[in-house]
TORKOL-332312 format. One record per atom (N, C-alpha, C): residue number from 1; residue in one letter; chain; atom name; y negated, z, x. Coordinates in Angstrom, 2 decimals, always signed. Atoms other than C-alpha are relative to their C-alpha. Layout:
N
<marro NUM | zagu A | zake A | rovo CA | north Y | up Z | east X>
...
END
This chain:
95
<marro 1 | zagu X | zake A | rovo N | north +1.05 | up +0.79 | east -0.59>
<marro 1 | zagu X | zake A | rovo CA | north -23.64 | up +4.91 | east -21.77>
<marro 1 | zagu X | zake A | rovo C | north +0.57 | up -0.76 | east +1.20>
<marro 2 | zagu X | zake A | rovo N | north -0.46 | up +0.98 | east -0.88>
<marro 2 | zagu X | zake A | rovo CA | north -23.04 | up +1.87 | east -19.59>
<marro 2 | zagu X | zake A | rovo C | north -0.71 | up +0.63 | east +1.70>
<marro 3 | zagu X | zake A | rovo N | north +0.65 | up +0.10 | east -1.43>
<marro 3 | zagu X | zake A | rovo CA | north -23.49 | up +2.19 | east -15.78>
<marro 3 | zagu X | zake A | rovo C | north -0.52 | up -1.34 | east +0.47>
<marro 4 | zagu X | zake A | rovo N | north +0.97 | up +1.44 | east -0.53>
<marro 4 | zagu X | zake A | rovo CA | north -25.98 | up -0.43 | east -14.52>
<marro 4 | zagu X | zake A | rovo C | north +0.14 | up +0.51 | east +1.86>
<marro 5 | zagu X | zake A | rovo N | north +0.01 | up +0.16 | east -1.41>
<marro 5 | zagu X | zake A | rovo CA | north -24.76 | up -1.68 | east -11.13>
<marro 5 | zagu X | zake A | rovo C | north -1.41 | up -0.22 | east +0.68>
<marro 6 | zagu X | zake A | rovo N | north +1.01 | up -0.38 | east -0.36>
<marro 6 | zagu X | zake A | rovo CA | north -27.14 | up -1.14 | east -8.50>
<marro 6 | zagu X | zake A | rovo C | north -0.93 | up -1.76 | east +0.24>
<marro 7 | zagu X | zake A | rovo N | north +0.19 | up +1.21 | east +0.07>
<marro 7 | zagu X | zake A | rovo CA | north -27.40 | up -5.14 | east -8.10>
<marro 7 | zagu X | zake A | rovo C | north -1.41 | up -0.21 | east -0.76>
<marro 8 | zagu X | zake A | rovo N | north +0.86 | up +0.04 | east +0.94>
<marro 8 | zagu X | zake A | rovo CA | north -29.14 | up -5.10 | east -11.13>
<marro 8 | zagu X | zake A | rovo C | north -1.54 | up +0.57 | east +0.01>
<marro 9 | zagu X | zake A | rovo N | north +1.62 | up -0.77 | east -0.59>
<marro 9 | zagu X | zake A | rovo CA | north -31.90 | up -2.81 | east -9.80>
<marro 9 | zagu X | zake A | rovo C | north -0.98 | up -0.80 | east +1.16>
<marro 10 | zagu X | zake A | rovo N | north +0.28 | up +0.77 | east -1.08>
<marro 10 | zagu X | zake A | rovo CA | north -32.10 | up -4.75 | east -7.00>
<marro 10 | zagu X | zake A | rovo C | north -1.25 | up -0.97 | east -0.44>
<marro 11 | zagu X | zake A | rovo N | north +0.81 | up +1.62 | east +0.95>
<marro 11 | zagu X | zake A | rovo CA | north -33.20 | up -8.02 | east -9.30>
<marro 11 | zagu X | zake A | rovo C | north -0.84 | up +0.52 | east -0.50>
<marro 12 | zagu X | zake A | rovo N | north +1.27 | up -0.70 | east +0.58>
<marro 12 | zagu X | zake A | rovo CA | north -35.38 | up -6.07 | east -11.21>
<marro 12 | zagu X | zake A | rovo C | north -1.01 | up +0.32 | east +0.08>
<marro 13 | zagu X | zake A | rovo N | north +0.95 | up -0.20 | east -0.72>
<marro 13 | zagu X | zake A | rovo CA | north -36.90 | up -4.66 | east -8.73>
<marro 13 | zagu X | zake A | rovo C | north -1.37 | up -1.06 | east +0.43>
<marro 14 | zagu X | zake A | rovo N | north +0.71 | up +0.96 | east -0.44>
<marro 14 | zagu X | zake A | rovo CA | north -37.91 | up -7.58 | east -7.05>
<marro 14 | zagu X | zake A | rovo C | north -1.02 | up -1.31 | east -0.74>
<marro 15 | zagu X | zake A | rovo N | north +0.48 | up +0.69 | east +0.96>
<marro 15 | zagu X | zake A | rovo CA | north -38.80 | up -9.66 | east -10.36>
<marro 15 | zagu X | zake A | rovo C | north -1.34 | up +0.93 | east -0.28>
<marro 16 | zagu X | zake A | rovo N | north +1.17 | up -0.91 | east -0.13>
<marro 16 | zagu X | zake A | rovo CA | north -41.46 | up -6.46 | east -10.60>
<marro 16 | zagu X | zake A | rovo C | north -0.94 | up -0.24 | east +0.83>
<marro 17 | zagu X | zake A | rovo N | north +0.77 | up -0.26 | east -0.92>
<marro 17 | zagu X | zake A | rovo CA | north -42.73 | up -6.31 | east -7.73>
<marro 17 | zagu X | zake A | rovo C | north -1.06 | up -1.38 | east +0.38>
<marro 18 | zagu X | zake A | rovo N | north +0.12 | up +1.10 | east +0.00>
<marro 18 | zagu X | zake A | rovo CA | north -43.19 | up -10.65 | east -7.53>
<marro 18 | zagu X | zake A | rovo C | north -0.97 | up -0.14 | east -1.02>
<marro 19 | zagu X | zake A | rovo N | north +0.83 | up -0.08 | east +0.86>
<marro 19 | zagu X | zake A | rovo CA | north -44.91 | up -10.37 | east -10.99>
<marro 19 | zagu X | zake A | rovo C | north -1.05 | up +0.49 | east -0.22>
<marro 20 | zagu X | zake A | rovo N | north +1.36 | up -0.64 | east +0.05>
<marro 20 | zagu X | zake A | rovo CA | north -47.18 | up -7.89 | east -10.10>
<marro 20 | zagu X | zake A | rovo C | north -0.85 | up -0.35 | east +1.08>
<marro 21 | zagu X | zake A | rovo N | north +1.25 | up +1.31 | east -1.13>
<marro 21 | zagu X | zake A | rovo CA | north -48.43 | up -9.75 | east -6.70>
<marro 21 | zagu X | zake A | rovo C | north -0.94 | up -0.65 | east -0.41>
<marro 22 | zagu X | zake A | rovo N | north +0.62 | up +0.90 | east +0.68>
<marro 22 | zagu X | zake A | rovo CA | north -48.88 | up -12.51 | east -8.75>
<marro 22 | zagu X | zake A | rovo C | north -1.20 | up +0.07 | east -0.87>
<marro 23 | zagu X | zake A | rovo N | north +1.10 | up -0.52 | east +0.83>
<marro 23 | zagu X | zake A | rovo CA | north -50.94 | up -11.10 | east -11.33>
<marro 23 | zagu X | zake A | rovo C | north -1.34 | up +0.94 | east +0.50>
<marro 24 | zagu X | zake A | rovo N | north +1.12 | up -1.00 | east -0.34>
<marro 24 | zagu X | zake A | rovo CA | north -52.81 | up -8.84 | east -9.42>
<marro 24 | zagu X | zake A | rovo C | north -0.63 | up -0.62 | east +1.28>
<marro 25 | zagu X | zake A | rovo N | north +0.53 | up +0.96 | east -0.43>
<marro 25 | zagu X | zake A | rovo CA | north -53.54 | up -11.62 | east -6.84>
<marro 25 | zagu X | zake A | rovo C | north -1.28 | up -0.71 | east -0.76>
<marro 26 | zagu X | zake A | rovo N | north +0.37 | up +0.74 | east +0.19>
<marro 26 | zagu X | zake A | rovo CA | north -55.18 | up -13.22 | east -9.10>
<marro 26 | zagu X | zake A | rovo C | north -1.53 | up +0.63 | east -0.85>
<marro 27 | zagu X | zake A | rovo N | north +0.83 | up -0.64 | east +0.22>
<marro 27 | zagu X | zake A | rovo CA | north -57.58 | up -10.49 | east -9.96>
<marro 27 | zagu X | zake A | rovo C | north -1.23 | up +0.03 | east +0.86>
<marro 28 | zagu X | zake A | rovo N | north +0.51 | up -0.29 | east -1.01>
<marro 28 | zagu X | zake A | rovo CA | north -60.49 | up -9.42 | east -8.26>
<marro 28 | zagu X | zake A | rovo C | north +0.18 | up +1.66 | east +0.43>
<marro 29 | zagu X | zake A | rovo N | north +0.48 | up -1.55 | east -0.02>
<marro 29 | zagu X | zake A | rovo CA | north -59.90 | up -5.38 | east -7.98>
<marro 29 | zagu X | zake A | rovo C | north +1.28 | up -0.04 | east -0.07>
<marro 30 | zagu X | zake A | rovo N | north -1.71 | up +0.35 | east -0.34>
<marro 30 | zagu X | zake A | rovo CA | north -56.18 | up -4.83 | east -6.95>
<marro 30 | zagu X | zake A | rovo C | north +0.42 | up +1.36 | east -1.15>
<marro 31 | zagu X | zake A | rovo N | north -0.11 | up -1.16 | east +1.02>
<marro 31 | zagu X | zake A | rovo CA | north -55.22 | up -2.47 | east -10.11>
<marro 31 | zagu X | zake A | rovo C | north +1.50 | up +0.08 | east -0.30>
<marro 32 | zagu X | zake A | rovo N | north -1.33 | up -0.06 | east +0.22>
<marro 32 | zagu X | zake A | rovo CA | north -51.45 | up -3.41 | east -10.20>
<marro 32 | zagu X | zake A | rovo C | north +0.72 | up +0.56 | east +1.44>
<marro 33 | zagu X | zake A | rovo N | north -0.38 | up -0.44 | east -1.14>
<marro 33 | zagu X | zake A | rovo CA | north -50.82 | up -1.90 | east -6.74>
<marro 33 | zagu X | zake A | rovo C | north +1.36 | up +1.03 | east -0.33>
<marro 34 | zagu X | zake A | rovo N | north -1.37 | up -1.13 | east +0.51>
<marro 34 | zagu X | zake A | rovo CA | north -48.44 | up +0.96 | east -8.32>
<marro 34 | zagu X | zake A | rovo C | north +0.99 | up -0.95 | east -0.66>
<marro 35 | zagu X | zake A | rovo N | north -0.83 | up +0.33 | east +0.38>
<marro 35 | zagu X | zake A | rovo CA | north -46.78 | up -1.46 | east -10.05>
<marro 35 | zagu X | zake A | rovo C | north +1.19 | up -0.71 | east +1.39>
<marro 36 | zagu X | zake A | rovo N | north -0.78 | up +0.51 | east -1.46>
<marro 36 | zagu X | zake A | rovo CA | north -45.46 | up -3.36 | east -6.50>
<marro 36 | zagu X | zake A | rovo C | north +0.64 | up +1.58 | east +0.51>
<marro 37 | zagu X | zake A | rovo N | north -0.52 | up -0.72 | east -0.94>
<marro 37 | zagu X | zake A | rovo CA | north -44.70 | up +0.05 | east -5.49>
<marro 37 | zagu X | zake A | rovo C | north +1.76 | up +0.46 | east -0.85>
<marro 38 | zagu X | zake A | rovo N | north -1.45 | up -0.22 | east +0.78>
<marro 38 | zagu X | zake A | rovo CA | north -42.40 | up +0.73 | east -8.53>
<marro 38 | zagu X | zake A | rovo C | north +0.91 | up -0.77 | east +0.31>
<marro 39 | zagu X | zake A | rovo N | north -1.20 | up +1.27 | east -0.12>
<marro 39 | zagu X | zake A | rovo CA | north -40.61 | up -2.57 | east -8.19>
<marro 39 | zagu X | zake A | rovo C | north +0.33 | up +0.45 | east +1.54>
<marro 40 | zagu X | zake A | rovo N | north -0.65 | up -0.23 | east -1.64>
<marro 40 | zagu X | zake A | rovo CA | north -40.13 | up -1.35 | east -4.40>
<marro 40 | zagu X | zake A | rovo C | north +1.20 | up +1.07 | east -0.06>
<marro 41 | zagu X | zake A | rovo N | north -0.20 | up -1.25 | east +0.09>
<marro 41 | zagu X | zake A | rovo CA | north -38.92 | up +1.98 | east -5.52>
<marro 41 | zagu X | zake A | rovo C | north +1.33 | up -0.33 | east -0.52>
<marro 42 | zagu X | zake A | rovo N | north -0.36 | up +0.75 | east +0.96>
<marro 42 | zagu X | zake A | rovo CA | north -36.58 | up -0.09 | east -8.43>
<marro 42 | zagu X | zake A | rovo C | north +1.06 | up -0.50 | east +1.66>
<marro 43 | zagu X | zake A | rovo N | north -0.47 | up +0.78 | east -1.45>
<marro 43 | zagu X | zake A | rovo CA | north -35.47 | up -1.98 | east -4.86>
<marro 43 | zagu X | zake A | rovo C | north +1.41 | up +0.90 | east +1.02>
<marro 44 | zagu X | zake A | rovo N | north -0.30 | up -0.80 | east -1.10>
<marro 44 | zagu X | zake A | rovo CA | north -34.94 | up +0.54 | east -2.73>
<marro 44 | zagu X | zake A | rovo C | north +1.54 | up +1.37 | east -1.03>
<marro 45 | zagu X | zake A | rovo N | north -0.81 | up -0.53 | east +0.53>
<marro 45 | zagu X | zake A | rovo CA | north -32.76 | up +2.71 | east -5.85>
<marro 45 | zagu X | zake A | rovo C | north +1.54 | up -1.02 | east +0.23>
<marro 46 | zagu X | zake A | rovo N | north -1.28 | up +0.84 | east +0.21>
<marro 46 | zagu X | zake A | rovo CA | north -30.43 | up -0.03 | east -6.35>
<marro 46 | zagu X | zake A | rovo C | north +0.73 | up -0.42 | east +1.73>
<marro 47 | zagu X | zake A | rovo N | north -0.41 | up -0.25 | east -1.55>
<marro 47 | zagu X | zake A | rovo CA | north -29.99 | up -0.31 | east -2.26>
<marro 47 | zagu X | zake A | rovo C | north +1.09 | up +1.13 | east -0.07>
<marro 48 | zagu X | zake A | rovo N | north -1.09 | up -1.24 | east -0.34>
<marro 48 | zagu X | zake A | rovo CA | north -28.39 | up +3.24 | east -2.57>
<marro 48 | zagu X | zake A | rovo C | north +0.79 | up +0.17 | east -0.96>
<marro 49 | zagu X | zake A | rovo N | north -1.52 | up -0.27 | east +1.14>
<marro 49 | zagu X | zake A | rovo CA | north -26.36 | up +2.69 | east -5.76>
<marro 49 | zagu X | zake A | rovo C | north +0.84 | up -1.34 | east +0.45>
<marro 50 | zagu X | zake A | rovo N | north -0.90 | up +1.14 | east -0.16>
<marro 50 | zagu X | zake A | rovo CA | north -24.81 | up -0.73 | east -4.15>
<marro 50 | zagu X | zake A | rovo C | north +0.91 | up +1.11 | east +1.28>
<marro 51 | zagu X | zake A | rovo N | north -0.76 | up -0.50 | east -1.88>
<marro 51 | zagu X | zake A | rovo CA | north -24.13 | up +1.57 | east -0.41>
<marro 51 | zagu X | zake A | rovo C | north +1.52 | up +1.16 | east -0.63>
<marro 52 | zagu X | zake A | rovo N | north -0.81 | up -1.00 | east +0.65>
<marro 52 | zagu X | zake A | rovo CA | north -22.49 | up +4.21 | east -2.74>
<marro 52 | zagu X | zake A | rovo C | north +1.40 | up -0.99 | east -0.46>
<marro 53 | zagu X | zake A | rovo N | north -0.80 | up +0.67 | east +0.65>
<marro 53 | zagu X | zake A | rovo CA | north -20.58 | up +1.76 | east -4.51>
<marro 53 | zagu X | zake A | rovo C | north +1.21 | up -0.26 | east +1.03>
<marro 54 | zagu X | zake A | rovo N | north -1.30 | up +0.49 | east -1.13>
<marro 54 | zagu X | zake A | rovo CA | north -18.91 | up +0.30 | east -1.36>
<marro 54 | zagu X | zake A | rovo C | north +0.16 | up +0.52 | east +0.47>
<marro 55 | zagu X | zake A | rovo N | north -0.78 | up -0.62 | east -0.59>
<marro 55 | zagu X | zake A | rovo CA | north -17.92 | up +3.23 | east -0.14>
<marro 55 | zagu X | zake A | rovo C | north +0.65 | up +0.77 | east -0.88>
<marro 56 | zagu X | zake A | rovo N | north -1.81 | up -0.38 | east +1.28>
<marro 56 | zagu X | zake A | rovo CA | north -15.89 | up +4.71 | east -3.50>
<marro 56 | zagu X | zake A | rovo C | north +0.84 | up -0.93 | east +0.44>
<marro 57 | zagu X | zake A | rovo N | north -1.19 | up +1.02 | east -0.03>
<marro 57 | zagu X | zake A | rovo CA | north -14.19 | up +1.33 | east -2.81>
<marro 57 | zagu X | zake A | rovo C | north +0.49 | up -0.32 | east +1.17>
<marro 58 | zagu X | zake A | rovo N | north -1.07 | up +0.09 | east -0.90>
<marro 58 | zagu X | zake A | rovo CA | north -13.16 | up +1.82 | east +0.37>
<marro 58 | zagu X | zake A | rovo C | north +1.46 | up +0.29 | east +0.39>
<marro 59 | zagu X | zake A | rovo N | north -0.98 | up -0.19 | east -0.38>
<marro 59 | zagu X | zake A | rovo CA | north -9.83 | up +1.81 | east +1.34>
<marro 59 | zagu X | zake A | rovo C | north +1.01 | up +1.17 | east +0.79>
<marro 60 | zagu X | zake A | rovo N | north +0.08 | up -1.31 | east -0.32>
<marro 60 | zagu X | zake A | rovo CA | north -8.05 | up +5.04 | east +1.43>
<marro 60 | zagu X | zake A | rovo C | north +1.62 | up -0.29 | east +0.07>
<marro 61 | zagu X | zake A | rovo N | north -1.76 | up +0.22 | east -0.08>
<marro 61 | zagu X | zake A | rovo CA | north -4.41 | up +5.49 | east +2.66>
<marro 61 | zagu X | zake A | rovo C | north +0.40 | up +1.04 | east -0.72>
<marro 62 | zagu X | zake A | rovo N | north -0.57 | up -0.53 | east +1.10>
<marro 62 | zagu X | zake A | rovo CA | north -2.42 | up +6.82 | east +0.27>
<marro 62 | zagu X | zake A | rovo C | north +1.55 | up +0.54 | east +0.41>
<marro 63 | zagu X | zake A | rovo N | north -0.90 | up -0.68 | east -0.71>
<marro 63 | zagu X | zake A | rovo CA | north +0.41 | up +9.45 | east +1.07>
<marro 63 | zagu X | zake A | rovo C | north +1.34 | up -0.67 | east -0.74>
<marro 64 | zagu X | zake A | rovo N | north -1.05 | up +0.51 | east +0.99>
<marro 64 | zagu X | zake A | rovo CA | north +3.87 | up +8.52 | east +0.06>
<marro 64 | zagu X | zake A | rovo C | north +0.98 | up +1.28 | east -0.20>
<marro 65 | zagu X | zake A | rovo N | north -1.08 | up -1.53 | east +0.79>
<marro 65 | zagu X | zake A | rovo CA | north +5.91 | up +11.20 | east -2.31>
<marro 65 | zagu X | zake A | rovo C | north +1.07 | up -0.02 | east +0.13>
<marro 66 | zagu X | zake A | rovo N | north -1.70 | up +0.43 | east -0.22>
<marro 66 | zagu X | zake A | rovo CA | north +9.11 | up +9.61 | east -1.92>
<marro 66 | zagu X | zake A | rovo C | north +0.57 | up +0.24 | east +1.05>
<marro 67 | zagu X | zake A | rovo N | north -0.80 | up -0.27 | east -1.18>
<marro 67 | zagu X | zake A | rovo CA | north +11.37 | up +10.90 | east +0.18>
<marro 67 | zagu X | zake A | rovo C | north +0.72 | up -1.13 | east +0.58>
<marro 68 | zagu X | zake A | rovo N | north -0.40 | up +0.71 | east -1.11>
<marro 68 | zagu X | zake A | rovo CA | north +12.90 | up +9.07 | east +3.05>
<marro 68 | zagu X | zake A | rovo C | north +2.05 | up -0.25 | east -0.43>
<marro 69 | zagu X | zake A | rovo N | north -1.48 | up -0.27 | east +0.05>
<marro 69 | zagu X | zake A | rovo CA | north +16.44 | up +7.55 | east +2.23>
<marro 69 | zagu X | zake A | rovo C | north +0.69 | up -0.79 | east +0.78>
<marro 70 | zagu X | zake A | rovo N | north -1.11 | up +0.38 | east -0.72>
<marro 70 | zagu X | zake A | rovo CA | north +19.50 | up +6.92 | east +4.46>
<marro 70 | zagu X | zake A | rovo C | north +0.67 | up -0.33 | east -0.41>
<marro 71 | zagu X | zake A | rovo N | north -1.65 | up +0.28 | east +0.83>
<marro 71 | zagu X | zake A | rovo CA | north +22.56 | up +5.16 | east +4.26>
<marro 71 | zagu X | zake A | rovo C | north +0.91 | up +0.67 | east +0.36>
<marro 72 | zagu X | zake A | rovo N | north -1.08 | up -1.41 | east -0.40>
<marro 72 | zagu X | zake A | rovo CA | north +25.59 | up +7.26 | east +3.96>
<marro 72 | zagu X | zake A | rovo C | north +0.82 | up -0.44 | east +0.95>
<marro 73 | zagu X | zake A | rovo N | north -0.54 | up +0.53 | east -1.05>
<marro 73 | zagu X | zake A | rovo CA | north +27.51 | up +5.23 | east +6.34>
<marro 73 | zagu X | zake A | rovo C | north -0.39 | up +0.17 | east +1.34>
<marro 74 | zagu X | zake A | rovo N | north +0.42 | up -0.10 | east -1.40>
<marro 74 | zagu X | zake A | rovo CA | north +25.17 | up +4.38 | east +9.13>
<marro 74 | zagu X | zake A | rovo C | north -0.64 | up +0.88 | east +0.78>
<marro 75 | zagu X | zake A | rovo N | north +0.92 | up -1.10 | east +0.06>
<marro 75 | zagu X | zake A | rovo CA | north +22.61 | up +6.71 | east +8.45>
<marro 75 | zagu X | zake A | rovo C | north -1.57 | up -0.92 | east +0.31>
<marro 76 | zagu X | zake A | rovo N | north +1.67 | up +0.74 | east -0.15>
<marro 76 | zagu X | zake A | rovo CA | north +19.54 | up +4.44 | east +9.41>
<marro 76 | zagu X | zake A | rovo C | north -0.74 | up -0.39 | east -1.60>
<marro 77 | zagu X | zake A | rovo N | north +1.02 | up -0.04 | east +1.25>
<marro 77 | zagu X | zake A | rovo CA | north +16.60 | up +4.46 | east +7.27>
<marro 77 | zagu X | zake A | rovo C | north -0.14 | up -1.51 | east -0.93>
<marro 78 | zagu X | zake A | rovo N | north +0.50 | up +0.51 | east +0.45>
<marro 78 | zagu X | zake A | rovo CA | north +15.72 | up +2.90 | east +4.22>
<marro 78 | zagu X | zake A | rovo C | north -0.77 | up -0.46 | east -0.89>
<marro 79 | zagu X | zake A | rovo N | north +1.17 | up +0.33 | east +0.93>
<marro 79 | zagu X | zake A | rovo CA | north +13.29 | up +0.92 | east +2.16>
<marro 79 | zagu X | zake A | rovo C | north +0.31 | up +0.37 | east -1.58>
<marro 80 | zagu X | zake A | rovo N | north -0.15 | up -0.20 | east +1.68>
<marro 80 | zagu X | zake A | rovo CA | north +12.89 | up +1.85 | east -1.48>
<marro 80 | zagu X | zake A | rovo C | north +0.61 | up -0.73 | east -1.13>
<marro 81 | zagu X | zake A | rovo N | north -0.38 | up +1.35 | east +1.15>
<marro 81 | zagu X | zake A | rovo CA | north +13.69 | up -1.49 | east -2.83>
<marro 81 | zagu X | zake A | rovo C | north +1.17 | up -0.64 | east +0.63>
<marro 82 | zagu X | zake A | rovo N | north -1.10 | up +0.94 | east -0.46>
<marro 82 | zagu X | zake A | rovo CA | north +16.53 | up -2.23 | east -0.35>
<marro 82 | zagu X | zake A | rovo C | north +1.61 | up +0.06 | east -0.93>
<marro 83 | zagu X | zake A | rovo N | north -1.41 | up -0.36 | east +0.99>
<marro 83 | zagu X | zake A | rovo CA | north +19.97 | up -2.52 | east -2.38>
<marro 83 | zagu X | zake A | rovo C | north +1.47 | up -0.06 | east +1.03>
<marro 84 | zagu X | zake A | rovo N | north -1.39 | up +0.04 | east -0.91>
<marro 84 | zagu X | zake A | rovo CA | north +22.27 | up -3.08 | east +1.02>
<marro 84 | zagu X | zake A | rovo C | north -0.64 | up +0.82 | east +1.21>
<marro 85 | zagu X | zake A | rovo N | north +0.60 | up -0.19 | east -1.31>
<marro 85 | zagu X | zake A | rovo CA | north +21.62 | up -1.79 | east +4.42>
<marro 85 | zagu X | zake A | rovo C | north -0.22 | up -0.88 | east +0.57>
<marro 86 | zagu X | zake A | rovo N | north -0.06 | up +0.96 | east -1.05>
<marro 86 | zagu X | zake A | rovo CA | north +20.28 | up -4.06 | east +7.05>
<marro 86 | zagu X | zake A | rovo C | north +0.27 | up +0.15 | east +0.97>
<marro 87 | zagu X | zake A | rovo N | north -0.44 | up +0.13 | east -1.37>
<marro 87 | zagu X | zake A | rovo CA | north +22.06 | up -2.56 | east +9.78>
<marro 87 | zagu X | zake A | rovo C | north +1.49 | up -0.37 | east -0.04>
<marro 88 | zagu X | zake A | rovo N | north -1.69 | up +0.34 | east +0.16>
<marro 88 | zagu X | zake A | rovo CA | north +25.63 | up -2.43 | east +8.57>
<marro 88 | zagu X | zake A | rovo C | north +0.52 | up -0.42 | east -1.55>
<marro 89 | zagu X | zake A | rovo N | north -0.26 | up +0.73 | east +1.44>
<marro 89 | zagu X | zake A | rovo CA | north +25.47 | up -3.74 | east +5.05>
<marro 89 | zagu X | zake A | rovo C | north +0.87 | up +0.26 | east -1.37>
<marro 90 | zagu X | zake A | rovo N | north -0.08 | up -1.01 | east +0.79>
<marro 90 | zagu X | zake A | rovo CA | north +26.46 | up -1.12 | east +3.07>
<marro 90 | zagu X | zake A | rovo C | north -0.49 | up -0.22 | east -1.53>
<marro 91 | zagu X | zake A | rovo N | north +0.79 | up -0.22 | east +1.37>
<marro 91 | zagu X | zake A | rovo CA | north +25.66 | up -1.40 | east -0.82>
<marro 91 | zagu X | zake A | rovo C | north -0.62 | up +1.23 | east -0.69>
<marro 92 | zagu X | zake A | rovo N | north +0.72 | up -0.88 | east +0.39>
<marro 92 | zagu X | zake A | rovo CA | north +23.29 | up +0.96 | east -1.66>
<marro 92 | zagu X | zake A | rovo C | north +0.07 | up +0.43 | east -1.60>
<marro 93 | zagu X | zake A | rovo N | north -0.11 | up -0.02 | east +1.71>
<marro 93 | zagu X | zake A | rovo CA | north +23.98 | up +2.29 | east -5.07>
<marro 93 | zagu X | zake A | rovo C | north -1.21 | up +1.37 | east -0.45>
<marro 94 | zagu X | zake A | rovo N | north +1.09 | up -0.62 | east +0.49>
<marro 94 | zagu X | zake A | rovo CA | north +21.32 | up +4.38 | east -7.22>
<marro 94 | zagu X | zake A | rovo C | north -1.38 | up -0.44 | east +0.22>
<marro 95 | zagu X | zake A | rovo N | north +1.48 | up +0.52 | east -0.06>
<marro 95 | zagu X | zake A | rovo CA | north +18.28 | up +2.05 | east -6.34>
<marro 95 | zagu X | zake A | rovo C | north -0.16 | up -1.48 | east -1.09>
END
């Protein structure tokens, strides 16, 4: 089963709640009142499935597994992807 972003509730909501004004405006005896409350309810769900949303997708620092490598020469640290040293220019072999 598909997950329906909360967006979607949102719109829904509010297309509810707009439709049932309308219609029940135009009454004399306000009988669609529950329905405005659903479309609020509809509103107010999709509010807390968007807040949820953007905070799974926040930005989480991420540890690094890789150990720390030196050059055998200078000994100063280096990057994962470097293939020389940048202090004394050393060719890094095994990367």
């Amino acid at each position: 089963m598909a997950k329906i972003p909360g967006i979607i509730y949102i719109c829904v909501g509010i297309m509810f709640m707009v439709a049932s004004y309308i219609l029940d405006a135009k009454r004399e005896t306000s009988k669609l009142t529950f329905f405005i409350f659903i479309g609020a309810f509809m509103v107010l769900m999709g509010l807390v499935k968007w807040a949820i949303s953007m905070l799974k997708k926040s930005p989480k620092k991420e540890k690094s597994s890789a150990k720390p490598v030196y050059c055998g020469v200078c000994g100063s640290a280096l990057r994962s992807f470097d293939n020389f040293c940048n202090k004394c220019g050393n060719r890094i072999f095994g990367s």
